[in-house]
N, C-alpha and C positions, 0 to 999 in steps of 0.2 A: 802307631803314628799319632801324635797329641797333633789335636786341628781347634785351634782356638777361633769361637764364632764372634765376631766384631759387628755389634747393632747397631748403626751410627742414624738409623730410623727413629721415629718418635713414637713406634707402636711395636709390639710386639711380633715376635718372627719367632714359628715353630719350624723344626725341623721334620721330615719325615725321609724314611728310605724306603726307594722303590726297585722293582725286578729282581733284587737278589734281595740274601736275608744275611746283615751285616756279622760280622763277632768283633767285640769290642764293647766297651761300658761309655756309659754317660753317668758323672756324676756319680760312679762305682756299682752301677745296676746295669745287668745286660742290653745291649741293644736289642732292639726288635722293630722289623719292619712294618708293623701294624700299629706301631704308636707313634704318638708326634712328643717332639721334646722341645721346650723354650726356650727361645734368646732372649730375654729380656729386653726392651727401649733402653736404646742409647747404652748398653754395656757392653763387656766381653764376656765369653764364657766358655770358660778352661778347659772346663770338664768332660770333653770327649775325646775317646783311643779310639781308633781303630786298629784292629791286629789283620785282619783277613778279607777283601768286601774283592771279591773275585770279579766282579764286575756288575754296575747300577746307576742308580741314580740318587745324588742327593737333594729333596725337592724340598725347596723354602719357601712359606707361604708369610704374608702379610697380614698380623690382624687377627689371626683364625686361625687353628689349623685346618688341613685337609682331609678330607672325610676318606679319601684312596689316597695309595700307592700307583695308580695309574687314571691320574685324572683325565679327562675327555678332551683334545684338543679344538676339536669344532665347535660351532654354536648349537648347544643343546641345552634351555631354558628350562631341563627338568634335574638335571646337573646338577648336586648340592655344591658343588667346589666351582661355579660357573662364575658366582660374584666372589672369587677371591681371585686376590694379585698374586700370582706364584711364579716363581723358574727355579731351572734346577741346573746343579753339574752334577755332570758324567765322571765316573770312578772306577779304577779300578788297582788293587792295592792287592798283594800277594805278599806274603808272609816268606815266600818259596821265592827267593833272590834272584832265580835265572828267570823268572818272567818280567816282564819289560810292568812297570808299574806308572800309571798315568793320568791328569785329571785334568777334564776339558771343561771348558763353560758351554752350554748347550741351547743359545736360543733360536735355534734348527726355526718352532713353528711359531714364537711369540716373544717378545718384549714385557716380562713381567714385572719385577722387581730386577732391578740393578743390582751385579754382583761383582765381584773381584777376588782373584784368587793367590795367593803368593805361599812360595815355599822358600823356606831358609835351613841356611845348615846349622851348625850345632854351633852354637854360642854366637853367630850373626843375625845382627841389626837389620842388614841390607840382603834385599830379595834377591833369590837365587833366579827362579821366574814369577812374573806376574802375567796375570791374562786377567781383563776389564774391559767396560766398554769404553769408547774412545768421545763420545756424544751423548746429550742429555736423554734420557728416554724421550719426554715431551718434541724434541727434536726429530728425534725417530718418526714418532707416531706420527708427527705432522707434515713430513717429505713422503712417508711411503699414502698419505691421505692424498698426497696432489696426485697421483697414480691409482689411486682406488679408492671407490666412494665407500661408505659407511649405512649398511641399511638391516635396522634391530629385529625385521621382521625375517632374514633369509640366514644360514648360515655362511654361505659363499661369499662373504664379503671379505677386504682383508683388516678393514680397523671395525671392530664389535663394541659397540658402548656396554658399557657397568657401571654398577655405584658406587665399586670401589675403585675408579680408575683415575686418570690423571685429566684435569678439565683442561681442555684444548677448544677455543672458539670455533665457531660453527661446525666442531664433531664432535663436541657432548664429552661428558666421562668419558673417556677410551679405559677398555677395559683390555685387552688383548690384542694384538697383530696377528693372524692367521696366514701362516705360511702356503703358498699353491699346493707344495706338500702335503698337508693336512686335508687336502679337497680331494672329495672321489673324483676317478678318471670323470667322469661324464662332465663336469662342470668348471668351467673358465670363471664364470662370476666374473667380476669387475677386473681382473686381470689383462693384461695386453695378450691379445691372440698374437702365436706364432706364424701364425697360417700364411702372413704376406712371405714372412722369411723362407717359410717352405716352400712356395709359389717361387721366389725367386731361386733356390736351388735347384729347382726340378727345370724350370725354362733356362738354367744356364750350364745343366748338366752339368752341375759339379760331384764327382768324386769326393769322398774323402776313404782314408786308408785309417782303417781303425786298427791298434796295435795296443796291446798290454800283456801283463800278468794278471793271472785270476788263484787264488787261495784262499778256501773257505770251505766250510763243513757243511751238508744239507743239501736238499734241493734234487734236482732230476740229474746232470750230469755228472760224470769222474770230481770229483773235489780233490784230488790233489792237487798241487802248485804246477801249473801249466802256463802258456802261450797262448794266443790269439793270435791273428791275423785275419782280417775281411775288411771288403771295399764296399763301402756304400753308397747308395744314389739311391734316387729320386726319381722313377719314370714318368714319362709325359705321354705313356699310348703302353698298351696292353691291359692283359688282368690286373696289372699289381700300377697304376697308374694314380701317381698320389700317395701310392703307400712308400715307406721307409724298407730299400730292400739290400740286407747284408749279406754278402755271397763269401764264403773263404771258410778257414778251419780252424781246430785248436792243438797245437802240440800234443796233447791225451786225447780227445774223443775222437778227431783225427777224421781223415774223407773229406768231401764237400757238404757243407749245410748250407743254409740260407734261412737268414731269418728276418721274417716282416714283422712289420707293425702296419697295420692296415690302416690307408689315407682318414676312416674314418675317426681313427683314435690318436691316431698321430699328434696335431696341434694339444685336446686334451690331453695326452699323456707325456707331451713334453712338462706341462704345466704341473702337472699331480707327480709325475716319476714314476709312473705305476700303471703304464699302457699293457696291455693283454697282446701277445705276438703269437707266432707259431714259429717254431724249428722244424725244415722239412715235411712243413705241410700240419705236425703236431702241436694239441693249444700246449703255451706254456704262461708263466708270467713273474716278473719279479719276486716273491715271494717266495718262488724257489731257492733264489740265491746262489747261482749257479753259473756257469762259463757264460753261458748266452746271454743270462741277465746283466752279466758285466758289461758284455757289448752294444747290449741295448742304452744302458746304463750310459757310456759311452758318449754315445749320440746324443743322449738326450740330454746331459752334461754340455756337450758343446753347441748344440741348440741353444740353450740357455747364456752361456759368454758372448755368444756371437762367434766363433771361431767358425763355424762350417763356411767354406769359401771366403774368407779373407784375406786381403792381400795386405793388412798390415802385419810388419815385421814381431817376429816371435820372442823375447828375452830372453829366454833359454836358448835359443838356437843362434839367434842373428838369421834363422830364413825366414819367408813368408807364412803364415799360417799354413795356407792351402797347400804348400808344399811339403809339411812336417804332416808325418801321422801323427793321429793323437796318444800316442805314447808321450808325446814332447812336450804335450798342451797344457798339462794341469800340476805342474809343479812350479809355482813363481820363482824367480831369484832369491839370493835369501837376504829376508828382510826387509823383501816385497810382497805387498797382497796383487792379487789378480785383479785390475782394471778393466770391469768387460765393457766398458765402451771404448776401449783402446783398441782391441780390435774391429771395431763397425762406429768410427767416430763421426763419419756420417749420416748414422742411421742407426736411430736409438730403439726404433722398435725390430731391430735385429739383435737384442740381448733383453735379459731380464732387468727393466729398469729396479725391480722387487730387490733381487739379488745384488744388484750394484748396491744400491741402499745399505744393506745389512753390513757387506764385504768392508764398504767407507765408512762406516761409524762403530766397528766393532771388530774386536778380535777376538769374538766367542767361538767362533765356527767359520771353516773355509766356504763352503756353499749351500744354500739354504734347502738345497733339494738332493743331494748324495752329497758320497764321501770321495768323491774320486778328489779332489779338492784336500793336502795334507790337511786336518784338523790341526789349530795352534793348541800342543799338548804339554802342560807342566809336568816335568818327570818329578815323581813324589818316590825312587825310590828307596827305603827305609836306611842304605846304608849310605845314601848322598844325605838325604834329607831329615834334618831332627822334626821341626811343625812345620802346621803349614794353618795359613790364617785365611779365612773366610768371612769378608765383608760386606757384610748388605748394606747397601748404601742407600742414603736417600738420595732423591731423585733432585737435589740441592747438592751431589757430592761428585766429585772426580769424571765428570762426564764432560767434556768441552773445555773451552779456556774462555777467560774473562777478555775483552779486547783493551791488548797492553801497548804503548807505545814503547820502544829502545831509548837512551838517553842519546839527545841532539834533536830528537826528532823536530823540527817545525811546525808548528799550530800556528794556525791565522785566528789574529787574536784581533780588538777595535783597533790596540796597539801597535798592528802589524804581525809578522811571523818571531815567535817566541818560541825558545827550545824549551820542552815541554819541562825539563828539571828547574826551567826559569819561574813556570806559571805557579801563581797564588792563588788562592779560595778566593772568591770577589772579583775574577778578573773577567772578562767576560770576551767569548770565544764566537768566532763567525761560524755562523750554522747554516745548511743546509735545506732543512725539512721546519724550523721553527720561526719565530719571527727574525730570523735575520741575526742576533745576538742573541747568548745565552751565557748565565752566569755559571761559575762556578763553583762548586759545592762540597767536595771534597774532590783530593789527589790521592793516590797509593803506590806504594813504591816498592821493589822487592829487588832483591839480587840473588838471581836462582845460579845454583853450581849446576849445571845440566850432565856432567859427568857423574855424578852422584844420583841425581834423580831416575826413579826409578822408572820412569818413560820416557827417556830426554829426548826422543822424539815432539812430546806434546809439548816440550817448553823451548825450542831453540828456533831461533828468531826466523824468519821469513824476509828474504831480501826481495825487494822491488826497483827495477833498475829505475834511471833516469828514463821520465820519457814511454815505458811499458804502455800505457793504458792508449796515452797521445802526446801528441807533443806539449810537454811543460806537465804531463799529469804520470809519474809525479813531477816536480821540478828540480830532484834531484833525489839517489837512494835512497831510499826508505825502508827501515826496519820496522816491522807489526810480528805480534807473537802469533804462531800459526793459526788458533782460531780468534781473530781477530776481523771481523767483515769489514768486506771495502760494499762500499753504495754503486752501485750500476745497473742502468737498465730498469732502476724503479724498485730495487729487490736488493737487501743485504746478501754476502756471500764470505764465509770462512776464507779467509788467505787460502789457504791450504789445499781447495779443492783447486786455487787457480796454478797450484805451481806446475812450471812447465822445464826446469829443468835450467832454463835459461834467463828471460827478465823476471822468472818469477820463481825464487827455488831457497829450498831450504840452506842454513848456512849450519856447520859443522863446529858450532861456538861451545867453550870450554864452561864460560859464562858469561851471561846476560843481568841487564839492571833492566827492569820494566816500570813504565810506569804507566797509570790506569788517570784519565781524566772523567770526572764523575760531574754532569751538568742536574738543571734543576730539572729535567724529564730527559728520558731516552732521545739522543739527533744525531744529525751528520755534523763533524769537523770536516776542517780540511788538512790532511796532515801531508808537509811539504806539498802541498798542493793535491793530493790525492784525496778523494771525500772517503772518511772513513768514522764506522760509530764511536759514539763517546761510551765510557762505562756502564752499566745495565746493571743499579745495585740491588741485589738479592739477598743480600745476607751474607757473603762470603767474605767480609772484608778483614778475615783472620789469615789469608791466603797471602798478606803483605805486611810488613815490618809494623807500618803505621798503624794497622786494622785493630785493637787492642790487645788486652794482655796477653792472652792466646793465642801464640803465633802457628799455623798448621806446620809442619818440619817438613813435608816435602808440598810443594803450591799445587793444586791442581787447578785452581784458578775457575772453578765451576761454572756454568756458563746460568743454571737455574733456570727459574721460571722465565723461561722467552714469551711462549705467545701470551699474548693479551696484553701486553707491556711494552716490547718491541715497537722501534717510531717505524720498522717496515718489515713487507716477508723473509722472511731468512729461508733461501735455500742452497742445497746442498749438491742436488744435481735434477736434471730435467733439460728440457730445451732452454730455457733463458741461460744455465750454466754453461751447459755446451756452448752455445753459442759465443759468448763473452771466452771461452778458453779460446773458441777458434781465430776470434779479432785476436786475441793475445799472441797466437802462434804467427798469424799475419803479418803483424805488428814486428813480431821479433824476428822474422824474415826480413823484414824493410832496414829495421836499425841496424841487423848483420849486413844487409850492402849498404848501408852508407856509413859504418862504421871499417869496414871495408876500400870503401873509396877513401874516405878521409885518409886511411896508412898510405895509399896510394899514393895519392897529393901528394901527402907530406913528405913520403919518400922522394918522389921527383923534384920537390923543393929544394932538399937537400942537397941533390945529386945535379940540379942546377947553378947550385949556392957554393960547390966546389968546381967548376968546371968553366965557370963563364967568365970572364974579366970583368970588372967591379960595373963598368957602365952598361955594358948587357945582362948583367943581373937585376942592375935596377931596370931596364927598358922590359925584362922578362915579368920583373916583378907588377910592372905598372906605375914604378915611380917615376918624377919627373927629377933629371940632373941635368945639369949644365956644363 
């Protein structure tokens, strides 16, 4: 398998492989997992086969190479690899045709360097799969910061400053994201405790019916391909009062068990994945990897989305959560990620706000703490797949979108509302956040084919109905590219996070003409009446026809350096988001009845306007005749 490394960094990128020991050459010299090999700044580099890598990790560091094959995920200041920037994907490549061949992007415990993976078949241009992140790193780092503080002297935080990290205002160098995962059971650290959620399962005696398949090698129990079945709860009186207690059986070990998790480890070991239980009274613990830990597994999985008692509806099933075992829970539709504030939309610290983070700005990995969650997996197998190309991006590349207007859009301009393919450099636009008027500085224009682009998800337009926000805002549809933020509430927000399906939902467009208005600093317009940002230029201005001679072939419209430049907070989810979805659901409750009534009307209009003889129609209507 030839894997071409694409540097689009300005510093060098070594390679290194970890857990297995690869076969294959670089550059016509063996591979070997104890050496690091270079990508060169800003190149590609052809030079590496793989024939056989049974299963590992491929880990890219920035700057440096890395001194292990298995570097230390926690904060540990003794660490030679602590101040480098790294991530890694997961691989696994067989020579031997009937194994399933596949490579996932892995940022399970950290946000290191940006990656992107694409595979093609033999003699095509156009990706077979890609898997990328969806959002800037800096963006990352700085949504999962309003959830958890940053402090250089503990490990258990979950943003760790370094000197080689990404400066974000008031959290220093960010040097890594430390996943709950990566924390020993004993320690929550800045994390949101589960402990309310638990307290409210137990005082409302909810059930749930845990249900899977377990298959897997190792550990204490039968490891062949079995069944599960067990019910669990929550006692409020007895010995096990508090604790997590699962009574039922497995198709092979068979009889009744019962396995706890005791009240005291419970909330930690939602958080970590890695609670200590007993089976029939015996210790056991994840690390087995066995039937029981599936089930625990299980639970603590749906702890984390919010699913344990919820009564909002399931997409796979069309039932209620609480009614579906979790056999049903953790497969999305396809082509959907898992929304876990969908199930507990009114109560955010009944899901991992952590998890929701990761799930919405990337599609490296389904869940930040197991795999019960399908991993999104590029099949790399040798007889589909000719190469496959590996992108380290900069933190300036294919993460976000620029905020683009559609062509028609209205700008309120001194001049009044101008369609935005109308406005000039020089014209000067009603703002929001600045002194009242601001000039214009440059325009950018592109006409993206979204059927062709290789994530037409990220580039096809966002409708907003008439009206969505309130009345007159917008003051008629309005088309914004999906991340694209509207201003409310004091705080920028990506389209995207507000679609709901109805005044606010993505459109199925073949292609799109965008165009980007760029003022003399970051502000609010008002587009068709709806306050939304102006351009944020960073450098990316290759992303549009006009940008110069370099035109990028497919747009990703990078969103860059946001904070410290940004005219306000950009978020992505938390209580101000929720909130503003929930006015929007509201909202598009009210315009369905009175869009509603109006058929109504009009029908009865109608149906008076045949029926009545001409001077009762006028008398009905409220004219005056004679």
């Amino acid at each position: 398998m030839q894997i071409n490394l694409i540097n689009r960094t300005n510093q060098d990128v070594y390679l290194r492989f970890g857990t297995a020991t690869p076969i294959g050459t670089f550059n016509g010299a063996s591979l070997s997992s104890a050496d690091s090999y270079l990508a060169p700044a800003s190149s590609t580099t052809t030079g590496l086969n793989l024939t056989d890598f049974s299963g590992g990790k491929m880990l890219f560091s920035l700057g440096q190479p890395l001194s292990s094959s298995l570097p230390d995920f926690q904060y540990q200041s003794g660490d030679p690899d602590w101040q480098i920037r790294w991530d890694k994907i997961e691989l696994s490549l067989y020579s031997d045709t009937t194994k399933v061949s596949v490579a996932n992007l892995s940022a399970t415990d950290f946000f290191g360097i940006p990656l992107k993976l694409e595979t093609f078949g033999p003699g095509s241009s156009t990706p077979i799969d890609t898997l990328t992140w969806n959002v800037q790193t800096a963006t990352i780092f700085s949504s999962l910061a309003q959830i958890a503080n940053h402090n250089p002297t503990t490990f258990n935080n979950a943003i760790v400053p370094g000197s080689n990290g990404l400066s974000i205002p008031t959290y220093g160098n960010i040097l890594r994201v430390i996943a709950p995962s990566s924390l020993p059971p004993p320690a929550i650290g800045n994390y949101q405790s589960p402990q309310p959620y638990i307290d409210y399962v137990a005082a409302n005696a909810i059930a749930t019916h845990v249900t899977g398949q377990f298959s897997a090698a190792g550990g204490s129990g039968p490891t062949q391909t079995q069944t599960y079945d067990f019910q669990a709860t929550i006692p409020t009186s007895g010995v096990n009062t508090g604790a997590l207690v699962m009574t039922g059986s497995g198709s092979v070990v068979g009889g009744a068990k019962t396995i706890i998790v005791a009240a005291a480890d419970l909330a930690t070991g939602i958080i970590s994945e890695n609670p200590p239980y007993t089976v029939n009274g015996a210790a056991a613990n994840i690390g087995n990897n066995d039937v029981y830990a599936a089930v625990v597994r299980d639970m603590l999985a749906a702890f984390g989305f919010g699913f344990v008692g919820s009564t909002e509806i399931n997409p796979n099933t069309g039932h209620r959560y609480i009614d579906d075992p979790t056999g049903d829970w953790y497969l999305p539709p396809p082509g959907q990620s898992v929304a876990y504030e969908n199930a507990q939309p009114t109560n955010n610290g009944f899901y991992s706000q952590y998890a929701a983070i990761i799930a919405k700005v990337s599609d490296a990995y389904g869940f930040p703490f197991t795999d019960l969650i399908g991993a999104p997996l590029a099949d790399i197998n040798p007889n589909l797949v000719d190469h496959v190309n590996i992108t380290i991006l900069a933190d300036t590349d294919g993460l976000g979108a620029v905020p683009c207007f559609v062509t028609g859009t209205l700008i309120e301009t001194d001049l009044g509302p101008i369609t935005v393919e109308a406005l000039a450099i020089g014209m000067r636009t009603t703002t929001i956040l600045g002194r009242g008027l601001a000039r214009i500085v440059w325009i950018g224009h592109r006409t993206v084919d979204c059927r062709r682009h290789p994530n037409p998800k990220s580039v096809r337009p966002v409708r907003i109905a008439q009206d969505a926000f309130a009345a007159g805002i917008p003051t008629r549809d309005l088309l914004l590219s999906p991340d694209h933020a509207v201003f409310v509430d004091d705080v920028l927000i990506p389209i995207r996070y507000l679609v709901n399906g109805t005044t606010v939902a993505q459109l199925a467009a073949e292609q799109v003409t965008y165009w980007h208005v760029e003022l003399e600093r970051h502000d609010i317009l008002l587009a068709s009446g709806l306050p939304a940002e102006s351009f944020l230029d960073t450098g990316n201005r290759s992303a549009f026809a006009n940008g110069g001679a370099v035109v990028a072939a497919h747009p990703d419209f990078a969103r860059l350096t946001w904070e410290g430049q940004g005219c306000a907070p950009l978020m992505i989810v938390g209580p101000i988001v929720e909130g503003v979805r929930s006015r929007l659901a509201d909202r598009a409750r009210v315009l369905a009845v009175e869009a509603n009534y109006s058929i109504h009307t009009s029908r009865c209009s109608e149906a008076l306007e045949k029926t009545l003889p001409l001077p009762l129609r006028e008398r009905a209507e409220g004219r005056s005749f004679t």
